[in-house]
N, C-alpha and C positions, 0 to 999 in steps of 0.2 A: 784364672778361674771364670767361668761362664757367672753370670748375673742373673738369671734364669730362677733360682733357688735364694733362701737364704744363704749367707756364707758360712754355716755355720755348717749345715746339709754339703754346699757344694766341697769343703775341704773336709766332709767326713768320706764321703766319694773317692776324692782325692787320694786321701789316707789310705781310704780301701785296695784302691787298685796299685797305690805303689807296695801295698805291704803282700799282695797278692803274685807280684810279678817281679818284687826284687827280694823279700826275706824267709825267712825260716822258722818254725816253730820255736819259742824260746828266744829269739832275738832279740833285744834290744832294741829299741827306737829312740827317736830323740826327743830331747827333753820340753817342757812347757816353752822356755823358753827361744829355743832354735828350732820350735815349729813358729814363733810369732816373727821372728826377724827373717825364716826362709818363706812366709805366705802372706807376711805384710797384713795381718788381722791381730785383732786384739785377743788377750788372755783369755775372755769370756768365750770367744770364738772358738777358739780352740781346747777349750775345758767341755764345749758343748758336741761338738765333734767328735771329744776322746767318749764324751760320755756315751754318744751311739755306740761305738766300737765295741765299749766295753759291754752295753747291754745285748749285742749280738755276738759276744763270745770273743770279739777274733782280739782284744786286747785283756789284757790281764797289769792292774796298777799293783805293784809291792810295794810299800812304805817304805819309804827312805831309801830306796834301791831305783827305781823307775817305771819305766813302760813297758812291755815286752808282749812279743806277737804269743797267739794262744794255741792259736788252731791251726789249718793243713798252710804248706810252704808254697811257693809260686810254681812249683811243679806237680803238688797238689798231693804232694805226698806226706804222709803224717808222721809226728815224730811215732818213733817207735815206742810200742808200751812196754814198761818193764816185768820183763816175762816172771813168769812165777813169782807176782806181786799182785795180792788182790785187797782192794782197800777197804774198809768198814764204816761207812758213815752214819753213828746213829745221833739221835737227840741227846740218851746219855748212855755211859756203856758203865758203870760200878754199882749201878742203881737197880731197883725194883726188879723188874724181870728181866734184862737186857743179859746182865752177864749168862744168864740160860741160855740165852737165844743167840748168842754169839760164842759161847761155848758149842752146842751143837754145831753153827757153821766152821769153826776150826777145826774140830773133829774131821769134818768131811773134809776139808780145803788140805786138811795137813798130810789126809791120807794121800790127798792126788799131788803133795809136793808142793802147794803154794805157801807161802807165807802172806799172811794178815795183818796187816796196817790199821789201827781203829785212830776214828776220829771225831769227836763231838760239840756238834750243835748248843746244847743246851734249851732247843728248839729258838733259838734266833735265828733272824733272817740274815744280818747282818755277818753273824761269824760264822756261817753255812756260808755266803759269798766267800769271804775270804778263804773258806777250807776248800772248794771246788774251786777257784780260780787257783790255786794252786797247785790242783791235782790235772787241773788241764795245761799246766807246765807241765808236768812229769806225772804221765799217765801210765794205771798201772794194766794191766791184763784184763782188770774187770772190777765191778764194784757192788757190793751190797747196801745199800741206804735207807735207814727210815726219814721220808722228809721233814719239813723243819716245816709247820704252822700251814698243813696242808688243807684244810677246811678256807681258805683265806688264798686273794691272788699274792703269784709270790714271784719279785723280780728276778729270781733267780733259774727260773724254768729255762732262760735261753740259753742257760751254759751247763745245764745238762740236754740242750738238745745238740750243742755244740761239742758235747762228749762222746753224746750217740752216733752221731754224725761222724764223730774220727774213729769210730770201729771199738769203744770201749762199751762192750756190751754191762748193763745196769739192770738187777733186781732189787726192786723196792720192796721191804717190807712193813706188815702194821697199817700200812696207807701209801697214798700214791697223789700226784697230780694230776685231776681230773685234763687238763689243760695240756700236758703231756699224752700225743698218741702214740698210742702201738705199745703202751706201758705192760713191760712183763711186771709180776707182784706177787707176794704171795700173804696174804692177809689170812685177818681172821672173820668169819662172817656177822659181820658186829651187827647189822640189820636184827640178824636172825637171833644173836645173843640178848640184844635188848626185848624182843617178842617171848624169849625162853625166860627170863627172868619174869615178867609180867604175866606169864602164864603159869609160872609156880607161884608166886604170890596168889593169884587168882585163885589157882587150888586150897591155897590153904586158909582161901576167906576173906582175904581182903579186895577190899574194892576201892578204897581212899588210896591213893599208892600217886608218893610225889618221886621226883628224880632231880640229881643235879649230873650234869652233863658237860663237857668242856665243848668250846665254840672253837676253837682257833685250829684245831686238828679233826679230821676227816672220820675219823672214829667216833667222835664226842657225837657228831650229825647223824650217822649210821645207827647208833645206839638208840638214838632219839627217837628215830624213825620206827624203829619197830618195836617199843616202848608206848608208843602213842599208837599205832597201828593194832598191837593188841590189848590195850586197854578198848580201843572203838570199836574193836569186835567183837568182846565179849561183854558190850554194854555198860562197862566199867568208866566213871566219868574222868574226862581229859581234861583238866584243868588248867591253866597258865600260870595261876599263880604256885601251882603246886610245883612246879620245873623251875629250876634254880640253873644257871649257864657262870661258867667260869672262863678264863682265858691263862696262860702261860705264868701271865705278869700278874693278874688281881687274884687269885687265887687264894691266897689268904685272907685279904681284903674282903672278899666278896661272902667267903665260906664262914671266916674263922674270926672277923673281927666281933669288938663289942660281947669279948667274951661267950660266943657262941648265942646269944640273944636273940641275932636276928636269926638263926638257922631255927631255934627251935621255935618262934612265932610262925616262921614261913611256915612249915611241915604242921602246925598243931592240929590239924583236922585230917592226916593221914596218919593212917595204923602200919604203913611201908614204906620205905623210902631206897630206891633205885640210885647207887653212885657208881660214878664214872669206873671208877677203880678202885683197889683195895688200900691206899694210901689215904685218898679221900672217907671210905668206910671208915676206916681205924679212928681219926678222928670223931666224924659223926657221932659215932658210939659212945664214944668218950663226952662228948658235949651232952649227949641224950641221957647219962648217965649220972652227971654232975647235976643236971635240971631234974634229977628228983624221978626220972621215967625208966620203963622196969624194958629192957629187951630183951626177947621178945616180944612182952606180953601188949605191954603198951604203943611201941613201934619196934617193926620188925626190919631186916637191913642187910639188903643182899647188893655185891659188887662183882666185880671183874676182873678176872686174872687170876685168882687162887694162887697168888704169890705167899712169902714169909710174913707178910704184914697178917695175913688172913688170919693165922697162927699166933701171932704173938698179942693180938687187941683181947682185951679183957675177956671180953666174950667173941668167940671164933667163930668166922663171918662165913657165912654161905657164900660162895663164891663160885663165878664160870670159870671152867679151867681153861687159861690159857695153853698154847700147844708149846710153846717156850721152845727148850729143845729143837724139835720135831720142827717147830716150823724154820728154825736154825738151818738146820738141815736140809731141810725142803731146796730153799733158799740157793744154799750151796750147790744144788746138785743141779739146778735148774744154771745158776751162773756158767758152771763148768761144760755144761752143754751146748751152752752159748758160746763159749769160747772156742771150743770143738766145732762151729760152724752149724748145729743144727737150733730148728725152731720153735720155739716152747713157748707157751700160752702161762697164762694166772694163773692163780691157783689158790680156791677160797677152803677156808682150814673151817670144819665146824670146831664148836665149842663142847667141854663136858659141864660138868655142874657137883660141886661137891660141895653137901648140905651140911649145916655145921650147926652152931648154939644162936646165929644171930636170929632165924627165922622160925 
């Protein structure tokens, strides 16, 4: 090996071009150990080497099993995808709105004969690697995905660029990776969602109007923005301390601890409060409820999604209607035309609004 690099660069090099011009997708490689006795470097050397590999797709590690090549073969040809197999990868698929939105995309997928694979995130980073390195061993015809903690860089982007790359055409829904080009998707226009909630509270007199908003996904930011955007243009005061931000992991912690205390000191000088979604709402409510305060009269409490949560909270929360379903569907219809060889663009889904007891 040249000396020119580190050794750690020069035998990931190495690696690349033997796996490029002698194996196959799926292959097997060899092990920590008989990379260090056939290149005469140490462990670390070679842990650091595998690690490039792995962060540019072309290797894939399974636990207790080994190393295996990921992507095209030395002839440059791709393992074949498994025809009428199309995978579902959301954050969670039994929860909140998901089973709608992946019930409409089977609807469409089953018509045209595919069978649906789901697989979930739980929005971690970590077991999102491990469910696409997997899926880039044995790729199916196409995939639908909501990403995992997409507000946030996320190491996993090169092994979906490395999916793209092997002809497994990819519809993200809900969000996307800004980071990822040429992104097909089909959302919801959450900018807009967040300006339509603040613009019906406006209507109905308030002007104090706080928000809690999630950081770690792409939506939580969208919302924000035009949340803040029409309170400033309707001369409605933006305040910082009125905006409450949650993440994945602190979410109770942040919302819910100290028996709801700190939520309701934070909001006391708002007559509205703006949440993420209708799971976060249901709670609020419930906190705003047990402190003695009258909703709507004394804080009003509009969310997102017009899910089964919105229904079943004590009092029935005004809520944007998600497309659920429909955008299921969308989804699907847009993959399958992918797969068929033609070109399809985003696709941003408006919101409805279905007013209920909270506001």
């Amino acid at each position: 090996m040249s000396l020119k690099k580190p050794k750690y660069r020069q035998l990931a090099d190495d690696l690349r071009e033997a796996i490029r011009h002698n194996c196959k997708a799926g292959e097997k490689l060899e092990t920590e150990n008989e990379m260090i006795e056939r290149y005469g470097v140490s462990r670390q050397t070679v842990r650091q080497a595998l690690s490039i590999l792995e962060n540019e797709g072309l290797i894939v590690r399974r636990q207790g099993s080994g190393i295996y090549v990921s992507g095209p073969d030395a002839r440059g040809q791709i393992q074949k995808p498994r025809e009428k197999v199309i995978t579902f990868v959301s954050t969670y698929i039994s929860e909140y709105v998901f089973p709608s939105i992946i019930r409409g995309a089977e609807e469409v997928l089953r018509k045209a004969g595919y069978t649906l694979n789901l697989s979930q995130t739980e929005n971690r980073v970590e077991l999102e690697r491990r469910i696409i390195s997997s899926i880039i061993a044995d790729p199916p015809a196409g995939m639908i995905v909501e990403g995992t903690k997409t507000a946030i860089p996320n190491p996993n982007v090169p092994l979906y660029r490395q999916l793209i790359g092997s002809g497994v055409p990819i519809v993200f829904i809900n969000g996307y990776y800004a980071n990822l080009d040429n992104t097909i998707y089909v959302v919801t226009d959450d900018r807009q969602g967040g300006r339509d909630a603040v613009s019906f509270l406006i209507k109905k007199g308030h002007k104090h109007i706080g928000g809690i908003f999630k950081s770690d996904d792409i939506q939580g930011h969208e919302r924000y923005a035009g949340f803040a955007e029409c309170l400033v243009e309707n001369d409605a005061e933006l305040v910082d301390e009125r905006v409450l931000w949650f993440t994945t992991e602190n979410r109770d912690q942040v919302l819910f601890g100290d028996n709801g205390r700190f939520l309701v000191n934070k909001f006391a000088d708002c007559s509205a409060v703006v949440c993420y979604n209708d799971q976060i709402a249901v709670r609020v409510i419930d906190i705003f409820v047990r402190a003695g305060l009258e909703v709507p009269r004394e804080k009003a409490v509009i969310s997102f999604d017009n899910s089964h949560y919105s229904d079943l909270s004590s009092i029935r929360i005004t809520s944007l209607d998600h497309p659920k379903e429909n955008l299921g569907r969308a989804a699907a219809v847009k993959l399958l035309m992918m797969i068929g060889g033609k070109k399809e663009k985003p696709l941003v889904m408006p919101w409805g609004l279905s007013e209920k007891e909270s506001t």
